[in-house]
DRENVEXMAR-438537 format. One record per residue (C-alpha): x, y, z. Coordinates in Angstrom, 1 decimal. Example, Ala and Ser with C-alpha at 12.3 -4.5 7.8 and 13.67 -1.06 7.14 Angstrom:
<rs>
- u v w
- 12.3 -4.5 7.8 .
- 13.7 -1.1 7.1 .
</rs>
This chain:
<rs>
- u v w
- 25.0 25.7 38.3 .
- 24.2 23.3 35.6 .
- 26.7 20.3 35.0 .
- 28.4 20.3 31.2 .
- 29.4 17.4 29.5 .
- 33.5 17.4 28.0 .
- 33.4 18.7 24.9 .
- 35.2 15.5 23.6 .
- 31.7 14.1 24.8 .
- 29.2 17.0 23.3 .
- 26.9 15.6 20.4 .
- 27.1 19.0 19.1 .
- 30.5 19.2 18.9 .
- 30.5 15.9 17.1 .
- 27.8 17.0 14.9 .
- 29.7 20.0 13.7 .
- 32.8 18.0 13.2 .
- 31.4 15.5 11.0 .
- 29.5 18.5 9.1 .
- 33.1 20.1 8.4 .
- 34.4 16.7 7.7 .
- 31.5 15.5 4.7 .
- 31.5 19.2 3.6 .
- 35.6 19.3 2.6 .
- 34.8 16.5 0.1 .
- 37.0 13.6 1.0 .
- 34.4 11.2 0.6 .
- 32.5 10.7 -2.5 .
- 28.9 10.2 -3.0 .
- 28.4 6.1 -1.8 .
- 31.6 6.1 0.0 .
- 31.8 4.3 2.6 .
- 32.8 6.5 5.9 .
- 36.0 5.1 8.3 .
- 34.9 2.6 11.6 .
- 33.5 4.7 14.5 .
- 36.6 4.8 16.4 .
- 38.1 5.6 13.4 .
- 36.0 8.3 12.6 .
- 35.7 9.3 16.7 .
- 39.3 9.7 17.1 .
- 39.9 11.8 13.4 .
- 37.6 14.3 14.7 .
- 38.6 14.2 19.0 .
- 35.0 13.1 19.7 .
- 33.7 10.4 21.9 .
- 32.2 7.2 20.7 .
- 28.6 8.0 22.3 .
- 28.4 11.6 21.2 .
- 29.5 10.2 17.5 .
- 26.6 7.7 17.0 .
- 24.1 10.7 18.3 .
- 25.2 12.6 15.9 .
- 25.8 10.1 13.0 .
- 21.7 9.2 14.0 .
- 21.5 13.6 12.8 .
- 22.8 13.3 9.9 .
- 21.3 9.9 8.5 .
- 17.9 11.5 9.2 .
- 18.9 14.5 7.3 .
- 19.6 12.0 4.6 .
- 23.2 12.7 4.7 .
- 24.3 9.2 5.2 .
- 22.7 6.0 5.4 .
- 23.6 3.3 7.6 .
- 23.6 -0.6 7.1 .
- 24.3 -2.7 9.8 .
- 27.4 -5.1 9.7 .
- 28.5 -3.0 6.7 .
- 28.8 0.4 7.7 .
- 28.1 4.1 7.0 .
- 28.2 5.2 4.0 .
- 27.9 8.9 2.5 .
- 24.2 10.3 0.3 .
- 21.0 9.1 1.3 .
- 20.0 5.7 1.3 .
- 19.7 4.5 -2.2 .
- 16.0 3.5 -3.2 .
- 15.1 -0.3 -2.6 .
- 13.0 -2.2 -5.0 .
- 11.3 -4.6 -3.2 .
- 11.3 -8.1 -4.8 .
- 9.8 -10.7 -1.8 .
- 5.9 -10.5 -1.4 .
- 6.0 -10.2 2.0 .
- 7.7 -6.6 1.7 .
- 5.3 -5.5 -0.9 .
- 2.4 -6.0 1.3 .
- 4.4 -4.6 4.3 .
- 5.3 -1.4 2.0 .
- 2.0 -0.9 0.3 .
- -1.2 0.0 1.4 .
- -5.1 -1.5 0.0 .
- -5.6 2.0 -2.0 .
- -2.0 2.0 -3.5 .
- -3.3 -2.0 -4.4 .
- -6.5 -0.3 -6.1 .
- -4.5 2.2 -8.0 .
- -2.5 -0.6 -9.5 .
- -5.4 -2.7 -10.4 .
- -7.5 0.4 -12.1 .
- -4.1 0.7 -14.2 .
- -3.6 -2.8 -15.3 .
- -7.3 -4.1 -15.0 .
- -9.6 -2.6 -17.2 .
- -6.2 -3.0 -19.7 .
- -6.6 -6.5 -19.3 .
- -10.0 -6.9 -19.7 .
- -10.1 -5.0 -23.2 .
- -7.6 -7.1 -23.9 .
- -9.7 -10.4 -22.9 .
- -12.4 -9.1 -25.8 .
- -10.0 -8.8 -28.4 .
- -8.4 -12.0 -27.3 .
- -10.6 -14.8 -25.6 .
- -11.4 -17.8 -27.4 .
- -15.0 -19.0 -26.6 .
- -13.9 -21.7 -23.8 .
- -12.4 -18.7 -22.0 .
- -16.0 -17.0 -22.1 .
- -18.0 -20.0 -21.1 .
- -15.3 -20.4 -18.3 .
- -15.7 -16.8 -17.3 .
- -19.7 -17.4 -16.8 .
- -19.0 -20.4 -15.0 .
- -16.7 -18.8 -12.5 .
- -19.3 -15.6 -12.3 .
- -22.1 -18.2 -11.2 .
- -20.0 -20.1 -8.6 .
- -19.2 -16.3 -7.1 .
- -23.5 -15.4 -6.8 .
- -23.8 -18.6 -5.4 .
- -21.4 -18.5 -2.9 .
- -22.6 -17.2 0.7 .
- -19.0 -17.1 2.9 .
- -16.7 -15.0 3.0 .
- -13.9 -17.5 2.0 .
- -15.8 -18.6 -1.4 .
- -16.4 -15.1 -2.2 .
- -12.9 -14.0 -2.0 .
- -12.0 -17.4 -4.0 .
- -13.8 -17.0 -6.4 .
- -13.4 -13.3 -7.1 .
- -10.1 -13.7 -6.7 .
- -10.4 -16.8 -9.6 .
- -12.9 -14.8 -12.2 .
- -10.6 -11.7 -12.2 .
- -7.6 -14.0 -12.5 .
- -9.1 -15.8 -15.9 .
- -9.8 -12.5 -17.1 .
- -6.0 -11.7 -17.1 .
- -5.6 -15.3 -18.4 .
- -7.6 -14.6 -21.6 .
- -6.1 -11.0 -22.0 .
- -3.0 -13.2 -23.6 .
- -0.4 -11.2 -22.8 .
- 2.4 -13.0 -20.3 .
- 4.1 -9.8 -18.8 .
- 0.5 -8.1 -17.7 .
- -0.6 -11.7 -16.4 .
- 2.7 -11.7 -14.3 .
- 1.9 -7.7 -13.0 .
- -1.4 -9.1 -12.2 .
- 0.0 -12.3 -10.2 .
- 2.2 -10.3 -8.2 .
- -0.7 -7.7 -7.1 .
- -2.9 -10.6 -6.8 .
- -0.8 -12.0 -4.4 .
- 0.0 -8.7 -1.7 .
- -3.3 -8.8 -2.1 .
- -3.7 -12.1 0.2 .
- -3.0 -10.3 3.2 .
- -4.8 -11.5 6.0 .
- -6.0 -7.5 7.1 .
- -6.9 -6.8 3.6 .
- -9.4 -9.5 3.1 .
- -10.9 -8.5 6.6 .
- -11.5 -5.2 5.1 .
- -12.6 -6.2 1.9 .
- -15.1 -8.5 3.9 .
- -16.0 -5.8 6.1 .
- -16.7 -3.2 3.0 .
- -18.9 -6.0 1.2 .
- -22.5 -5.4 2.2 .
- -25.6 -7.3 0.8 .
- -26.3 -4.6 -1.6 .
- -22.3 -4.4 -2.6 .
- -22.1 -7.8 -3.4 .
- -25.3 -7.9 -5.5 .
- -23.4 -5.0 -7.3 .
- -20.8 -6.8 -8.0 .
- -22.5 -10.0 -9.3 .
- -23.9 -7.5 -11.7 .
- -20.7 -6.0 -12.9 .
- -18.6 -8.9 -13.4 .
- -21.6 -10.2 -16.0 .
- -21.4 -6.9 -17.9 .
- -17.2 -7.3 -18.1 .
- -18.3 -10.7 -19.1 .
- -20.8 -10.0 -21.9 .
- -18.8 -7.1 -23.6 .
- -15.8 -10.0 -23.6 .
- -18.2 -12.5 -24.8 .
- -19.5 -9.6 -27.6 .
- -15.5 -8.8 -28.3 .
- -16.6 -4.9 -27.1 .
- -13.0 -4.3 -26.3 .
- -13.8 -0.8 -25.1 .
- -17.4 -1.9 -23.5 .
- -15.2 -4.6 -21.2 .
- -12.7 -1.8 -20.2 .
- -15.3 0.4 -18.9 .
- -16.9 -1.9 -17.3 .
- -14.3 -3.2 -15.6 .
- -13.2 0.3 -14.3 .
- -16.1 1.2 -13.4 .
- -16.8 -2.4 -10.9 .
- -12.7 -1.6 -9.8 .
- -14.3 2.1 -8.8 .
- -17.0 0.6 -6.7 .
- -14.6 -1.6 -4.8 .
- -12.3 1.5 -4.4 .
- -15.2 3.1 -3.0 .
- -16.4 0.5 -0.2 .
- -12.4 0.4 1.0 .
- -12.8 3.9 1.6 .
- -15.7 4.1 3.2 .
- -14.5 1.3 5.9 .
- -11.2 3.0 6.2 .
- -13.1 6.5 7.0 .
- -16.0 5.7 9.2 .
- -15.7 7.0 12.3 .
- -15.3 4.5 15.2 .
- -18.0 2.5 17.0 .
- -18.2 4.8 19.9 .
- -18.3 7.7 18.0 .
- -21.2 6.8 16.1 .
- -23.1 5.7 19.1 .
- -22.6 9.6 20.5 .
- -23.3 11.3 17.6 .
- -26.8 9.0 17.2 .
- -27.4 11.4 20.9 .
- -29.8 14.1 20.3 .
- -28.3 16.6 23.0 .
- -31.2 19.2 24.4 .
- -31.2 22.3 22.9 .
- -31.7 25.7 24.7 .
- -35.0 26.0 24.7 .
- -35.5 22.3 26.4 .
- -32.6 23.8 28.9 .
- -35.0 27.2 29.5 .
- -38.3 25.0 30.2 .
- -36.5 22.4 32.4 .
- -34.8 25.0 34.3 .
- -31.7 23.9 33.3 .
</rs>
């Protein structure tokens, strides 16, 4: 015969109490909901079986919890994240991309309209120092620094602050791994190219030249990201390089 808890002790009990209890409406949405032993010893439950079934209804999104404040009734109100540190631990690198295909190409269009001619000649002078470099560190420095100036000559403060702000999440130490790991010879080369057609249609004043070409170099990036982020593991690419015998090598090895 199976042992049964007290029912002053049953999590289902105390889940069915508290449903009653939220569902009469004495609290309203944001309130905050009595102490536990409070709230235990309004409905005749025990402390334990309470926070079991408090963790229930929190994952319903029925209340949300804050420790050293309390519980409080509705779902857990959305959070804008302010501190760098949470973007980059909320975001992800394609969420980044999406951002920068948004704001980017915006910016460079902008640049063409915009850029007075020492913002061009710096632009070619950052674009050389990037084919020139042949480390990983330059590289990202000086991507990071041609792409920046480009927001810089766009003009317009509040886009250059949105640009900051993804520039920095950006700076996460995984993220540049993987960009380093997506950037192949060829890639690079690519690249080189496509930041000296942004460049020229800026130089030219081609506002809508400099956008597409600026979308299309974000694209490519997009595209080596996924490609890293999708190919299959080290050991599975070794065993599907295996040519396994077919059934006719099976029949004439007598296998």
């Amino acid at each position: 015969m199976l042992d049964t808890a007290p029912l002053s002790d049953s999590s289902n009990l105390a889940l069915g109490r508290l449903r009653a209890l939220l569902d009469e409406g004495s609290f309203d949405a944001g309130q905050r909901l009595p102490p536990e032993r409070v709230l235990a010893a309004q409905i005749g439950i025990g402390r334990r079986a309470l926070r079991r079934a408090l963790e229930v209804l929190e994952a319903e999104g029925r209340i949300w919890r804050h420790q050293g404040k309390g519980t409080f009734l509705g779902p857990r109100p959305v959070h804008s994240p302010t501190g760098i540190e949470e973007l980059s631990s909320r975001t992800n690198p394609l969420e980044v991309m999406d951002v920068r295909l948004e704001i980017e190409p915006a910016l460079a269009r902008l640049a063409a309209l915009r850029a007075s001619n020492g913002d061009t000649e710096r632009l070619l002078r950052i674009a050389d120092k990037i084919a020139s470099s042949t480390d990983a560190d330059a590289l990202e420095l000086w991507d990071g620094a041609l792409h920046r100036a480009i927001a810089e000559a766009a003009g317009n403060t509040l886009l250059l602050a949105i640009f900051d702000m993804v520039d920095r999440v950006r700076q996460d130490v995984g993220w540049q791994v993987l960009r380093e790991r997506a950037r192949s010879r060829d890639r690079q080369s690519a690249y080189v190219e496509q930041h000296r057609r942004v460049i020229a249609a800026i130089a030219q004043r081609e506002a809508h030249a400099a956008e597409q070409a600026m979308r299309e170099h974000l694209e490519l990036v997009r595209d080596g990201l996924l490609k890293v982020m999708t190919r299959p593991p080290l050991n599975e690419q070794k065993l599907s390089s295996v040519t396994l015998p077919n059934s006719k090598d099976k029949l004439r090895h007598g296998t």
